[in-house]
N, C-alpha and C positions, 0 to 999 in steps of 0.2 A: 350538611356535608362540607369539610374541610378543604377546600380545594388551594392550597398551599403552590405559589407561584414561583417561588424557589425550586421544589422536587420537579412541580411539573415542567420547568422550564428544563432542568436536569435528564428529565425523563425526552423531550421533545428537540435536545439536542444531540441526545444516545440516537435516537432514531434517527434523523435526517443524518447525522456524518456514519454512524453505525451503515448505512442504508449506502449513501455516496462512494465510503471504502469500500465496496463491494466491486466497484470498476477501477480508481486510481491503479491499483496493483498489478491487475490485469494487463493493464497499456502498459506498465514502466517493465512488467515479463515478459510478456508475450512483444515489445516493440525492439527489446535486445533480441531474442529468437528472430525476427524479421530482418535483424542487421545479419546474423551467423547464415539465414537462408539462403537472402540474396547476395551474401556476399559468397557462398559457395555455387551459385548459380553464377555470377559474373567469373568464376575462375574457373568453374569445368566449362560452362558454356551449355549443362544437362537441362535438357526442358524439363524433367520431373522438379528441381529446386525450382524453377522458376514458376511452374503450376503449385508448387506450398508456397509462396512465397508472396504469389497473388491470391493465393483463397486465405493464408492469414491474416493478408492485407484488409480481406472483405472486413473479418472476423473485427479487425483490431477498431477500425473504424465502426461497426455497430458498439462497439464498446467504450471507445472515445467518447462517442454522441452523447450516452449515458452520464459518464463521467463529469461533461461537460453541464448538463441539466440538472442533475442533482447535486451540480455545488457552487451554481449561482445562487441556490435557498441559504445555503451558510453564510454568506456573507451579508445578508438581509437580515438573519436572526441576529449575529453579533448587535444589529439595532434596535432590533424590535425588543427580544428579550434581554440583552446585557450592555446595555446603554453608559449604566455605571463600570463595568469592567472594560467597554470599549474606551469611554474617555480616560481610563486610569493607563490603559497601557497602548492607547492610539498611537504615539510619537514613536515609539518603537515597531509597532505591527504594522503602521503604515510603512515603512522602509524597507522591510521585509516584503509586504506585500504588494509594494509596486515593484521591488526587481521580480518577483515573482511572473508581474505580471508582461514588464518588457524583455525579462531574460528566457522565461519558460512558456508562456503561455500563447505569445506572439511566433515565437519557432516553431512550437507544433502547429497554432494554427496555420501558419505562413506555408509550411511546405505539407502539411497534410493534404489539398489538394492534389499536390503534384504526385504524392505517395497515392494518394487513391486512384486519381483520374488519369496521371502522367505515364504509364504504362506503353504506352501508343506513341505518345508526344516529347516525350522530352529523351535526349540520351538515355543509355542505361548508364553510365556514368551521373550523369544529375539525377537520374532518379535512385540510385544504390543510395548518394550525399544526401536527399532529400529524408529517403529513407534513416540516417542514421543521426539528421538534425532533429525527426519527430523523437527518436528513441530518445534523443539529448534532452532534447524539450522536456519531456517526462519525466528524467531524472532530475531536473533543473526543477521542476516546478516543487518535485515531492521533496529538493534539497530546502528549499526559500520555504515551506511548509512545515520541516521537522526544526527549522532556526526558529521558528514565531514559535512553536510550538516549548521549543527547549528551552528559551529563553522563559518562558512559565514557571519550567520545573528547576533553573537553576539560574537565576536573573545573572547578568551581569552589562558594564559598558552603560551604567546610567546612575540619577542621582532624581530624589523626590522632590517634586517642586509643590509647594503651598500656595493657593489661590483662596485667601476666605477657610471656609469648610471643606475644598474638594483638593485633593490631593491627587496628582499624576503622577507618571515615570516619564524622564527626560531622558532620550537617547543622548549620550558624549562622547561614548565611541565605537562608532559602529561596527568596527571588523571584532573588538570586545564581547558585544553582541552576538557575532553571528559567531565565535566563536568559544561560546558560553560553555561550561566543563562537559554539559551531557549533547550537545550537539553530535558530534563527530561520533561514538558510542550509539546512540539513538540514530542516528542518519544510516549508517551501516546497517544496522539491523534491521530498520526498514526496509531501506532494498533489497536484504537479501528474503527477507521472505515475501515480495514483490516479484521476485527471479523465482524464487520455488513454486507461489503459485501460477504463473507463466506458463514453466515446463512442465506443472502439473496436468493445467487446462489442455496443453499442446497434447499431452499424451491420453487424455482421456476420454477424447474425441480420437485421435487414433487407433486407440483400442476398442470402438465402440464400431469403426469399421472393420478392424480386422475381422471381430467377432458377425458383424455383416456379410462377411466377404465381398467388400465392394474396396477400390482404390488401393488396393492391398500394398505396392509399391509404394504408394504414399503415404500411408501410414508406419509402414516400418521405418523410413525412412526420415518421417517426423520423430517417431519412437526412438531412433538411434543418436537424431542431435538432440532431441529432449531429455533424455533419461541419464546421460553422462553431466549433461547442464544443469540437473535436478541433483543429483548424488552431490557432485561438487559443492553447490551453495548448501545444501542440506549440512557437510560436515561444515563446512565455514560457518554455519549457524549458529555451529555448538560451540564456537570459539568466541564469535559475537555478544549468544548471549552468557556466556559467563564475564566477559569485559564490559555488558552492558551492567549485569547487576551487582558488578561490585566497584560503580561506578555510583549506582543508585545507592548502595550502602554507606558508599563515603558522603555526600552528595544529600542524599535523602533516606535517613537512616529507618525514620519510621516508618516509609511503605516499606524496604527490605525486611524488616520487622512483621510487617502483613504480610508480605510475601510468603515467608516463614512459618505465621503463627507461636513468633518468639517473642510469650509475653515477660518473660520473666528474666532479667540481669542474673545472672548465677557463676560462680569463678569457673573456671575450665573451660573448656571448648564449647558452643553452640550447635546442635543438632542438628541435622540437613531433612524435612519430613520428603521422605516419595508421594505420602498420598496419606492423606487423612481427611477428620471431621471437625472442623475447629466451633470450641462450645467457647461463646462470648461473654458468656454467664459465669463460667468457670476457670476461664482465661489458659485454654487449654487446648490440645490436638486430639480427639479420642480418635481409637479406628486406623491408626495408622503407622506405616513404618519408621521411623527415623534411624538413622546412623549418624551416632555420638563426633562432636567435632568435626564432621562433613563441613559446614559452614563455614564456620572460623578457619581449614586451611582451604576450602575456595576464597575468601576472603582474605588471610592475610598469609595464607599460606605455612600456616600454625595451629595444629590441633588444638592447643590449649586456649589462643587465645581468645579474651572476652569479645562478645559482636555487641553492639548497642542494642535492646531488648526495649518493650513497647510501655517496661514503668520507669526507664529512662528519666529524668524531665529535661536530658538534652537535647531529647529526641527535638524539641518546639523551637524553630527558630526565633529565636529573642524570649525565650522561657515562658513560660506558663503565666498568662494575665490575669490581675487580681478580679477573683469573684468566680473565675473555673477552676477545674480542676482538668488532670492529665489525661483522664480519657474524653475530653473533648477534643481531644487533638487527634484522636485514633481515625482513623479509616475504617471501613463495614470490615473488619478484619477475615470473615468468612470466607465474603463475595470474593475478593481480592485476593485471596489465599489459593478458592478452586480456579479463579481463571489465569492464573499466573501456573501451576499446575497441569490445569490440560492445556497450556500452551508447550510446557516443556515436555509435557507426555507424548504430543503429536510432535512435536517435531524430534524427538529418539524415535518416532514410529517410521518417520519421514527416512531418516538414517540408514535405521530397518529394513523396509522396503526396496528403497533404490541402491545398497551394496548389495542387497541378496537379487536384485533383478539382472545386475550388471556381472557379479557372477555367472548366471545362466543365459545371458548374453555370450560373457567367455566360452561356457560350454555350448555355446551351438543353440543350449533348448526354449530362448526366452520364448518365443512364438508359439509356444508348443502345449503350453499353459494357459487354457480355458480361462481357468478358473483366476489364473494372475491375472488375463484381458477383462475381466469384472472386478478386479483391485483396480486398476489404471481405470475404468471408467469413473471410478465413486471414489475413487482416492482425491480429486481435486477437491471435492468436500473440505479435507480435512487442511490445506492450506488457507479456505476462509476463515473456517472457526478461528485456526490459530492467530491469524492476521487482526482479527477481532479480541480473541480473546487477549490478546498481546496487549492491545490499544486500551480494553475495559479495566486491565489490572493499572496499567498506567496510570490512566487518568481515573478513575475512583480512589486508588493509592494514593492519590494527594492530596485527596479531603482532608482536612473544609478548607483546604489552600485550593483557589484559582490559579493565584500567582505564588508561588511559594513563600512563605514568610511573611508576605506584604496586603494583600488582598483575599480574603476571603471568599469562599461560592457565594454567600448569603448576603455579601456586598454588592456583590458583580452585578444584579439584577437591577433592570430597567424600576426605578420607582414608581409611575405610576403602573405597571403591570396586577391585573390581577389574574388567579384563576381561571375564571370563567374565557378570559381571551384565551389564554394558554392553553383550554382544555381545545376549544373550538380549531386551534391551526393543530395540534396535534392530529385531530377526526379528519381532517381535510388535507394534511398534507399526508395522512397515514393511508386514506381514500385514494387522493392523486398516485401515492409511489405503488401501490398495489396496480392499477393499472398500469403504469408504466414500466413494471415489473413483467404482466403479460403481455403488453406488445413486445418489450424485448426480447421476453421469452420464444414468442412466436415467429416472431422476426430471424433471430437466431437458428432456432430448429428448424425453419425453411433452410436456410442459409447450410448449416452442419447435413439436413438430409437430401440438400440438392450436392453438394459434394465440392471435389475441386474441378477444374480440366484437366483432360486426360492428358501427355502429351504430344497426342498425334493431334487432339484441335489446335492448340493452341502452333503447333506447327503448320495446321493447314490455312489459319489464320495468320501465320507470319507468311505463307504465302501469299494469300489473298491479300494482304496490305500491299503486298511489294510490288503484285500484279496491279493494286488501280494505282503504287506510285509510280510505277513504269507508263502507264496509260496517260496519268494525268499527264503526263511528262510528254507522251507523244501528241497528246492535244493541242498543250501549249505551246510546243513545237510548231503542229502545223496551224494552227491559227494565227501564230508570227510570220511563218512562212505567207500564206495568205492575205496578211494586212500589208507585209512589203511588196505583194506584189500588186494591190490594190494601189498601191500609191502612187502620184503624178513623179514621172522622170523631171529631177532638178534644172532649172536654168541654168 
């Protein structure tokens, strides 16, 4: 048995970040909802905002936690398994990933106490700010993340340095760097579908009690800032991603080419597929619809014009090396094709959905629909897939480049690595994230079917505080009173 340390290393990196993105998104959606909650709860002053605002809070922090645990492992594999890809582009990814770590990651930790625990204790003033430094936080982290990231797929702000055999990338200018052509394009897109599934999740737990009839006030009322906050980024989306990929077309012509399944240079316009079956054999689309010149004028805003196509030899940064040939430079062009696909099918579904919900909103009947309150529960589904599949077309699309142009996958890898280690942390870390999987799980569904406060407790509660601070007040009172009068009269 062939146990190949390259795939599997491929394979055992798709999982732990495939695995980890499952929460980042989460906290950077659901922590802007937390800033729009309580910041409508500090300007009416209504206990209902303030009871979502504290059971999102619960929410936000079981899913921080997560977040937090399954992506200390990423940063251990960059060594274990890509030892040679770490030293090739350390000088860069380290700069990145210490502002990462003083700008983002220290802000959420710093005031997430006081967002969770600080409710009681600190103003509502510091705790709204506390509140709207972790949202930052979150944003901040996933920005200094899509820069190391982008910088892969579109280097720039550096120069190769020679040591002997080993060749690295030398950071020269850093704001160059972080603002490399696909950063800015990429960073966007990420958070917006970060914010969709956010208000997906927000809404699909409130639909889950309307259908309950349990918290009913609270959940509409979740459903009313979720679902306009959904629609919106939903159509930003479709603006996003068409600036994103024809960013990637300019940029990195031969995944837009995968994207596509455009293997073939041909005069005229390039075809836009909705949905096919791409045969690799045949260098083809079968099964599917296209519309002639779609491409070419999303692309240059010209039916006729030529799109770069996958037998190219431009497609190869620095041309085609003696001893291969052009389709070593392809991507799994299939894979890449369907998940770039249903990434853009779900989110028109996304589109879909929340104009025609926000319609029957306008008419009065959104609540009124059963059968919509079982779309809102199982609709947040469909922001992970997308989120993932978004990420799987990305980075498969830039095989066999790690780094684009520079570094290949089949470099990147720790040299002595074999197999057999790799197989072994996959079974173990695939073991560990499945448990950790069901205590979240379980932890969670406590959490969602114990509910929020109503808020007459949370009222009787703010009584109850006032009354032992009034008491403590008269104790310490009279125990001052007490100890003056215990005291000897002065000479």
């Amino acid at each position: 048995m062939n146990l190949d340390p390259v795939w599997l290393s491929r394979v055992q990196f798709a999982l732990t970040v495939g695995y980890h993105y499952l929460f980042p998104p989460l906290t950077i959606g659901l922590g802007l909802l937390l800033v729009l909650m309580e910041g409508m709860y500090m300007r009416t002053k209504d206990l209902q905002y303030e009871a979502m605002a504290k059971f999102w809070t619960h929410i936000f922090a079981l899913i921080f936690a997560m977040g937090v645990a399954t992506g200390i492992v990423m940063e251990f594999q960059f060594g274990t398994n890509w030892a040679s890809y770490s030293r090739f582009v350390g000088d860069v990814f380290g700069a990145a990933l210490a502002a990462e770590g003083i700008f983002a990651f220290f802000l959420e930790s710093g005031f997430l106490a006081v967002l969770v625990f600080g409710w009681d204790r600190v103003s509502p003033r510091m705790h709204f700010f506390a509140t709207i430094m972790v949202a930052l936080g979150s944003i901040f982290s996933a920005i200094w993340i899509i820069v190391a990231n982008s910088w892969q797929q579109t280097p720039a702000g550096y120069h190769i340095v020679e040591a002997g055999r080993i060749y690295r990338a030398e950071l020269t200018d850093f704001y160059e760097a972080v603002l490399n052509p696909s950063t800015l394009d990429r960073l966007i897109h990420t958070l917006i579908g970060a914010f969709i599934l956010g208000g997906f999740f927000v809404m699909s737990v409130s639909a889950y009690y309307l259908l309950k009839n349990r918290h009913e006030l609270f959940a509409r009322r979740s459903i009313k800032i979720a679902l306009p906050f959904v629609t919106i980024f939903s159509i930003a989306q479709l603006i996003s991603g068409h600036s994103n990929a024809r960013m990637v077309g300019f940029h990195q012509p031969a995944k837009l080419a995968a994207f596509e399944g455009h293997y073939r240079s041909e005069p005229g316009g390039a075809s836009l597929h909705l949905f096919g079956v791409v045969d690799e054999e045949q260098q083809t689309v079968k099964y599917g619809l296209a519309i002639p010149g779609l491409l070419s004028f999303l692309m240059y805003e010209n039916w006729d014009h030529p799109v770069m196509a996958l037998d190219d030899p431009a497609i190869v940064p620095g041309g085609v090396r003696p001893g291969e040939t052009l389709r070593d430079y392809w991507p799994p062009v299939q894979f890449v094709f369907q998940a770039y696909h249903l990434m853009v099918a779900l989110g028109m579904l996304f589109i879909a959905l929340t104009v025609f919900s926000c319609i029957l909103w306008w008419r009065g009947t959104l609540f009124q629909h059963r059968w919509l309150l079982w779309v809102f529960v199982f609709a947040v589904i469909g922001p992970v897939i997308s989120n993932q599949a978004g990420w799987a077309a990305t980075e498969v699309g830039r095989q066999p480049w790690i780094v684009w142009g520079m570094l290949r996958t089949s470099d990147g890898v720790s040299p002595t690595l074999t197999g057999a280690d790799v197989l072994t942390s996959i079974i173990v870390f695939g073991l560990i994230y499945l448990l950790l999987l069901f205590v979240w799980l379980y932890v969670m569904n406590h959490k969602i079917k114990a509910g929020p406060q109503s808020p007459e407790e949370l009222a009787a509660e703010a009584a109850q505080r006032g009354f032992v601070a009034v008491a403590t007040q008269r104790i310490d009172h009279k125990s001052s009173m007490t100890e003056a009068k215990q005291e000897p009269p002065q000479k």
